[in-house]
N, C-alpha and C positions, 0 to 999 in steps of 0.2 A: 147196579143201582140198588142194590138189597138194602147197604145202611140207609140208604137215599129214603126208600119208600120207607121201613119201618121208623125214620123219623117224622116223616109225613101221617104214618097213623097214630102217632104217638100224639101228634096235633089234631087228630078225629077227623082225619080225612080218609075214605074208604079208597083203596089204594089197588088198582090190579099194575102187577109189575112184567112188564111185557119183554121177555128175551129172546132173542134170536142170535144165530148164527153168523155173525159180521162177514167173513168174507166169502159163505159159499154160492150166497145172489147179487148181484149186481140190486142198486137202489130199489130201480121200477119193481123187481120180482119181489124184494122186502117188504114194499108200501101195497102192493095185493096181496102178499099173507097179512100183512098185519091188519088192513081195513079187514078179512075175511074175519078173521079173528077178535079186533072191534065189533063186529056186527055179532058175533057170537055172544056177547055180556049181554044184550037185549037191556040195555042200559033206557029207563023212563026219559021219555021224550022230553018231563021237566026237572031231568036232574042238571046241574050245573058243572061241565067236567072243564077239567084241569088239568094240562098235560107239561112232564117235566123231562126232557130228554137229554141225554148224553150226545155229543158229538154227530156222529150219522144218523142216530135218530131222531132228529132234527129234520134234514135231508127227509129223513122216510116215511115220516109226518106231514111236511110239505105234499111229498108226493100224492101219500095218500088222501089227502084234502082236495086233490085237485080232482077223484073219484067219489067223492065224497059227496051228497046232498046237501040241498042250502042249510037245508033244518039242522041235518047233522052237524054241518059248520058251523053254524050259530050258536049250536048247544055248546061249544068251545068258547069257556070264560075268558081265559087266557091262557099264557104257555111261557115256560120256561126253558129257555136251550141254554145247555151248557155246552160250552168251545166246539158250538156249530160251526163246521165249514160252508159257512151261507156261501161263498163267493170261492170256494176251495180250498187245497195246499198245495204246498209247492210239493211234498210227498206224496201227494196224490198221481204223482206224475207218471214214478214208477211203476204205477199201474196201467199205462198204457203198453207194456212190456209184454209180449204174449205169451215167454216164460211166467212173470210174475203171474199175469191175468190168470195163468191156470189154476194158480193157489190163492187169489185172491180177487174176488169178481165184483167187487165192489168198488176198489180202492180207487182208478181211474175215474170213476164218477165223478170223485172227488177231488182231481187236478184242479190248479187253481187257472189252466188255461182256456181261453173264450171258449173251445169246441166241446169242455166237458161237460157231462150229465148236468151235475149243479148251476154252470152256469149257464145253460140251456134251457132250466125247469123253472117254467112259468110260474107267477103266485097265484092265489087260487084267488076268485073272487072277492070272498070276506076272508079276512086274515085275523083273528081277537089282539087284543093288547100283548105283548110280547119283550120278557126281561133274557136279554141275553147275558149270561156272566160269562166273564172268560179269565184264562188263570194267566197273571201276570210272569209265570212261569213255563208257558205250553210250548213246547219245543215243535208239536203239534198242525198248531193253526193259529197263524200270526193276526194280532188283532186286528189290522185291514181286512181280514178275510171276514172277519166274525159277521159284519150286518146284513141285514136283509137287505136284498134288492128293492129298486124302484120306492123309496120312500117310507116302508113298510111301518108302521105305526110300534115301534120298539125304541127300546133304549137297554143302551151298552154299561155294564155294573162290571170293573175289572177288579178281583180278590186273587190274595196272594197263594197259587196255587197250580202244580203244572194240569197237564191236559186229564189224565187220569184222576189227580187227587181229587177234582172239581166236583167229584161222585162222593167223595170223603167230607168234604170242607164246611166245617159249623159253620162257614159265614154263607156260603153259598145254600144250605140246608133254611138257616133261618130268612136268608131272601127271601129264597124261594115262596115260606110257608107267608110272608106279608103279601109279597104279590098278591097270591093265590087269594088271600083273606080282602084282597082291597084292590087290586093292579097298581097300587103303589110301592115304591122301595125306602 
């Protein structure tokens, strides 16, 4: 998400760029480093944050919300997921594999079938306004899978771009940064 965020401060948004290691935790273990980690910016009660995530970190976000205080929640303007597997993939599957699972502890979270992580993991009580983009390209995570469960107050924006580029794509960059400026696209 590197070009991600430095287009983002380019638009005078102060930007921390949060990376981790995709497959050596399973979800849950991700969304408690990451909220530890959150909690570390000691970020002003009245600042207004903005969260723009790639694919599982969607997922890991969700999760950590659901850990997360009201206040903390609230302080959440809104959020951007890009080719979130809200609801799974069908390559998530292959992580049910306990060969695979060894090398990758995440990836079955991400099944698109009822028993997995994702579709298991509850929404948190306040959810902010939320633009999902997904690349009409994503070999990935098919756009069925893209929405939030139960309702969830978002809307789906599809630019031409597979799963990856979607971290690259001027059109998804400039969404992004109108959301953020207004929660509209």
């Amino acid at each position: 998400m590197r070009k991600f965020a430095e287009f983002l401060t380019a638009q005078n948004f102060t930007v921390y760029n949060y990376d981790y290691p995709s497959s050596q935790n399973n979800i849950a273990e991700h969304a408690k480093i990451f909220l530890e980690q959150f909690r570390k910016l000691n970020i002003e009660s009245d600042t207004r944050i903005h969260f723009a995530t790639h694919s599982m970190g969607g997922l890991i976000l969700r999760s950590a919300m659901l850990q997360m205080s009201e206040s903390e929640c609230k302080q959440i303007q809104n959020i951007v997921m890009l080719g979130p597997p809200n609801k799974g993939s069908f390559w998530g599957r292959f992580g049910d594999n306990k060969i695979v699972r060894k090398f990758n502890r995440s990836l079955g979270d991400m099944s698109d079938l009822p028993h997995s992580f994702v579709n298991q993991l509850p929404m948190p009580e306040y959810f902010p306004p939320t633009l999902i983009i997904g690349g009409t390209r994503d070999g990935k995570v098919a756009k069925k899978n893209l929405p939030l469960p139960n309702e969830v107050n978002h809307r789906i924006i599809m630019v031409k771009s597979s799963h990856p580029g979607l971290r690259f794509s001027a059109e998804a960059m400039n969404l992004t940064c109108r959301f953020f400026e207004n929660s509209e696209t």
